[in-house]
N, C-alpha and C positions, 0 to 999 in steps of 0.2 A: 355463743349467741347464734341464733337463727336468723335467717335471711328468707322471709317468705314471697313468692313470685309467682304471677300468672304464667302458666306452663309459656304461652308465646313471649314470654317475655325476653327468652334466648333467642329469639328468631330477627330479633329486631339490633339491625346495623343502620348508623347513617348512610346513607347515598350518595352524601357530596353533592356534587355539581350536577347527581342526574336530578337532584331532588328542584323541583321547578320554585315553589315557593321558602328558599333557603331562610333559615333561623337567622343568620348574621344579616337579613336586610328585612327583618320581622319592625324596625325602628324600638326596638326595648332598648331598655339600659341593659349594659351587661358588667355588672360588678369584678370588679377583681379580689380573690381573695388574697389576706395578710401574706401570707405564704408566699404564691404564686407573686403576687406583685414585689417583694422581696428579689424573687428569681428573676426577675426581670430587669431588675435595678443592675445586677449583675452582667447581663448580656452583653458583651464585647462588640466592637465594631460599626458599621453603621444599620446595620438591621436592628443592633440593643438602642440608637438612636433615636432611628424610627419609634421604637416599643415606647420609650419612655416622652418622645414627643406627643405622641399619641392616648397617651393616659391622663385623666383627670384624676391627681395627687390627693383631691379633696376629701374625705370620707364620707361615704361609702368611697374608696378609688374605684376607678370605670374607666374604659376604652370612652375615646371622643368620638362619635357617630359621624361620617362627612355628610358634608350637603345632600344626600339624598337619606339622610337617614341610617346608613348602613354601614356595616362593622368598617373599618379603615384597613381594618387585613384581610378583608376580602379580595381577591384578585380578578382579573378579568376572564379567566378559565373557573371562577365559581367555586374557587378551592382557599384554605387559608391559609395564609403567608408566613403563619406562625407555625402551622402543623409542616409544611413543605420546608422551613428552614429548621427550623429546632427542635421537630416531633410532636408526636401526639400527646406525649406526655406533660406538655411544655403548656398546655391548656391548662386555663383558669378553670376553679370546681365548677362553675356556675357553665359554662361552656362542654367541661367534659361530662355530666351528669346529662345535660338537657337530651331528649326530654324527659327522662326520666324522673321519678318522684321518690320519697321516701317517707316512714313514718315510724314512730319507735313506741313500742310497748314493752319494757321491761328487758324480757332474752328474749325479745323477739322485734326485727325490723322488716318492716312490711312495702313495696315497691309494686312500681309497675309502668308504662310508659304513658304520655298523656296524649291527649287527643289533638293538641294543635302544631303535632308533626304530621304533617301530608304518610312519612312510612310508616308509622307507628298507629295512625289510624288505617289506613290499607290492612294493616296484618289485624287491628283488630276486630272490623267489618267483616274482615272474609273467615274466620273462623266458623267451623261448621262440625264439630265437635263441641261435645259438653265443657263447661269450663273448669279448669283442672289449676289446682298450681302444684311448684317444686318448691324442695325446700335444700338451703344451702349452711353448711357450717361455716361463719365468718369469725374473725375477731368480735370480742365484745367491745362496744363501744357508751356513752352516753346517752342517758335518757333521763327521761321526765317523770315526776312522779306521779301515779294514775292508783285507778282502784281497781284490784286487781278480779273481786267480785265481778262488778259493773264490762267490765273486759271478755271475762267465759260468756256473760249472758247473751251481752252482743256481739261475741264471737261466735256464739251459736248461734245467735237469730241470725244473723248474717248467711252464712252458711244455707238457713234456709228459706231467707229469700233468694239467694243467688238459686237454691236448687228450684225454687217455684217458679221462678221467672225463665230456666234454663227449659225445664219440662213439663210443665203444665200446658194441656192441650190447647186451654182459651188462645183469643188476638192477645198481641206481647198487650196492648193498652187495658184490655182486659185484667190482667195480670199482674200492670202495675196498679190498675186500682186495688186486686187484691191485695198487694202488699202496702199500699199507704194506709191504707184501714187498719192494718196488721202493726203496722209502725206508731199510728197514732195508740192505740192499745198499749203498745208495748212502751211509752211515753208514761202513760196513765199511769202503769205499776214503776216507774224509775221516779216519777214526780210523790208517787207515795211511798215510795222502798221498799217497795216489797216485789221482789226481783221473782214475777212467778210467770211460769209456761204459759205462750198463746200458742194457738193453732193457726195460720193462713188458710182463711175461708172467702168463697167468693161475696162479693159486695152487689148491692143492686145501685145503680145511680142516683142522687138526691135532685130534688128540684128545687136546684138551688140559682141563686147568682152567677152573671159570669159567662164570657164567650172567649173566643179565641182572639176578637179581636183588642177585647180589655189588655189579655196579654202580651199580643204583638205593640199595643203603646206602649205596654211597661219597657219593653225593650229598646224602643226607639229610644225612650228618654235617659238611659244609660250611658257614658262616655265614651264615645268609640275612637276602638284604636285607629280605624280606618274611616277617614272619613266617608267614601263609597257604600259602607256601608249602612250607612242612615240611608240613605237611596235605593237599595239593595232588599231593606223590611220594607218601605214605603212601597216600592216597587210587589211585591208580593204580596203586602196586604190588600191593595186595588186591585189582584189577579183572584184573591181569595173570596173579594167581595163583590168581581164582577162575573163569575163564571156559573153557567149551572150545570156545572159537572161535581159527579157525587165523590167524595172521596173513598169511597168504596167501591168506583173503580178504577182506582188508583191502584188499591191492594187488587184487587183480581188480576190485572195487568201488573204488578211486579210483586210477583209472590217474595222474590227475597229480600225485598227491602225490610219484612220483618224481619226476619234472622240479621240484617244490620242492626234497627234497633234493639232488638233482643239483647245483643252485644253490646250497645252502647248502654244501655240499660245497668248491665250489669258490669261496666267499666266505671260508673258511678257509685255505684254500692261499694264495690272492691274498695276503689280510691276516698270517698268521704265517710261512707256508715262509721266506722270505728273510733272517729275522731271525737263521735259523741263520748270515750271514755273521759273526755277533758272537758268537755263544757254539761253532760248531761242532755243534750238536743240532740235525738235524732231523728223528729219529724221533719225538722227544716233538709236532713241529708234526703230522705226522702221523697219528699215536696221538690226540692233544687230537681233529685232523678227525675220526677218527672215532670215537671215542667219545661225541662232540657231535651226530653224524648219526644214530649209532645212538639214544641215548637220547629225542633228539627225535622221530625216527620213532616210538618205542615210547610217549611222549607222544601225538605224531598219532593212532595207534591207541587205545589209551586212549580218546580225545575220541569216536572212531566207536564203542568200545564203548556208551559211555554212552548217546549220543546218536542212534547209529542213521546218523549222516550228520558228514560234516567239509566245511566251508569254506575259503573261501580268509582269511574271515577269520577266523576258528577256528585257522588257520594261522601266521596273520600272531600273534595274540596270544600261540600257546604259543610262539613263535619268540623272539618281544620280552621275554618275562620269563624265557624260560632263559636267552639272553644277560643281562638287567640282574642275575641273579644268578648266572653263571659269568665273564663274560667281563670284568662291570664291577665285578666285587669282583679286585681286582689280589691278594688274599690268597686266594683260592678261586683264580684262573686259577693260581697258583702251585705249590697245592698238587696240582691237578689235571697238572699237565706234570712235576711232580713223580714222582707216581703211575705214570706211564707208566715209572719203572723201577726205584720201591721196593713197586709193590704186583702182586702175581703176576695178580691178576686182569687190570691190564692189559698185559702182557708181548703184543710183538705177536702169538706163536702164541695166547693163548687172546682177545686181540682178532678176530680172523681167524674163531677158532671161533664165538662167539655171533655175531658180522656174520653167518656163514651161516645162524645160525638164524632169525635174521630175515626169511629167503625161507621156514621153514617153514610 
């Protein structure tokens, strides 16, 4: 079996205790698998105590979160109690995976890391090379059963929308409208079966429905993990609506914040495009990319209104908490790929139209 990966995908270590916003105080659940909790029930003395004091037995089993939320074998040095007494190895899957992702087609399993690790989006922001992946010889494991046709086609579209978006000279928003147009097409022939070649060509904008700030409500009214964060869009969509400064020069004043999205961009394709081989939909993978780049972006911008200046780590943080509350609420990503074709706002013509305004 195959093991396919974004070439940075070896570059990426936890940090531990240097990492400021830690996973173990993220307030998720954190399950325990059959296995692991088995090896637990095991553990001698009063640390195996602790372990099994602190678990909820129930199914799913899970660590009990203390009073502020956060993992119980966290310590006060920001390290975990589990890896310092029993090793690393001693971690639950759900623990030792994170953030990592995975996904299986047949002899081939597909990964990469996700965006609501503070390091795992730092390494993917700052890429400045084309993107590349490796490929590993693993054990074979379990999978699903897919069509195997349906898989080449959008294994090869994929392919070339990641190469369009990687080097096509247009703005990255430019480029995503090329390829939504290109996705809804390529929709057209899966919805009729007949699995034939497009080409990615540029798009002109519709005069359609729809602004940026239709979609910052849609967001609000989603369930946040954080409650600050209802505060946080409210807060920047009054900066977005009281300002007359043009977002174009936003981009002139931070020439690389394209090359972040550009990246973020194509960390959405990598990780959702393919999964259309199970349900047949990959307008909504599309649509989710960019309504996720957009909004971020107008995030980005936001931060420079306020602030006069954006970083990389200014970056890296609005990155990591829109994902932990779009991508890691499995009820919010839902409703959002949902959206993509019960809410008119994001229909891909009046997607297409606000992306252009985004060069305004």
């Amino acid at each position: 079996m195959k093991l396919h990966a974004p070439q940075y995908y070896a570059n990426f270590h936890c940090i531990a205790n240097k990492c400021v916003h830690n996973c173990c105080k993220a307030g998720w659940e954190i399950d325990i698998d059959n296995k692991t909790a088995e090896e637990y029930k095991k553990v001698k003395g009063q640390f195996g105590e602790k372990l099994r004091m602190n678990i909820d037995w129930n199914s799913p089993q899970k660590f009990i979160m203390d009073k502020h939320s956060n993992c119980p074998f966290l310590n006060e040095n920001n390290l975990c109690d589990i890896i310092t007494t029993l090793g690393e190895n001693s971690l639950c899957q759900i623990c030792t995976d994170h953030p990592r992702f995975y996904e299986w087609f047949g002899n081939v399993k597909e990964c990469g890391i996700g965006l609501c690790c503070e390091e795992a989006t730092r390494i993917i922001l700052s890429q400045n090379t084309p993107f590349s992946t490796i490929e590993y010889d693993i054990p074979d494991e379990d999978t699903a059963e897919y069509n195997a046709e349906l898989y080449q086609y959008l294994y090869n579209a994929r392919k070339d929308i990641i190469n369009y978006l990687d080097n096509h000279p247009s703005p990255i928003t430019s480029n995503i409208c090329d390829v939504l147009w290109y996705a809804y097409t390529l929709q057209q022939n899966i919805d009729s079966g007949l699995l034939d070649d497009e080409e990615i060509f540029e798009v002109r904008p519709y005069a359609a429905n729809g602004n940026l700030e239709n979609v910052l409500e849609f967001f609000l009214a989603l369930e946040p993990n954080d409650k600050n964060w209802i505060t946080y869009l409210n807060d920047c969509m009054h900066l977005c609506s009281n300002t007359p400064d043009k977002i174009s020069n936003f981009d002139d004043a931070n020439p690389q914040v394209s090359t972040y999205l550009k990246n973020i961009s194509i960390y959405f394709v990598w990780r959702y495009f393919l999964k259309g081989v199970f349900d047949e939909d990959i307008v909504s993978k599309i649509s989710l990319m960019a309504i996720c780049v957009a909004v971020i972006k107008v995030l980005f911008y936001c931060k420079w209104l306020e602030s006069g200046n954006i970083t990389l780590n200014d970056c890296v943080e609005i990155v990591r908490q829109f994902s932990e509350e779009v991508e890691y609420s499995e009820e919010n990503l839902e409703k959002l790929e949902e959206a993509c074709y019960t809410n008119e706002y994001f229909s891909v013509e009046n997607i297409i139209n606000w992306l252009d305004k985004l060069k305004e």
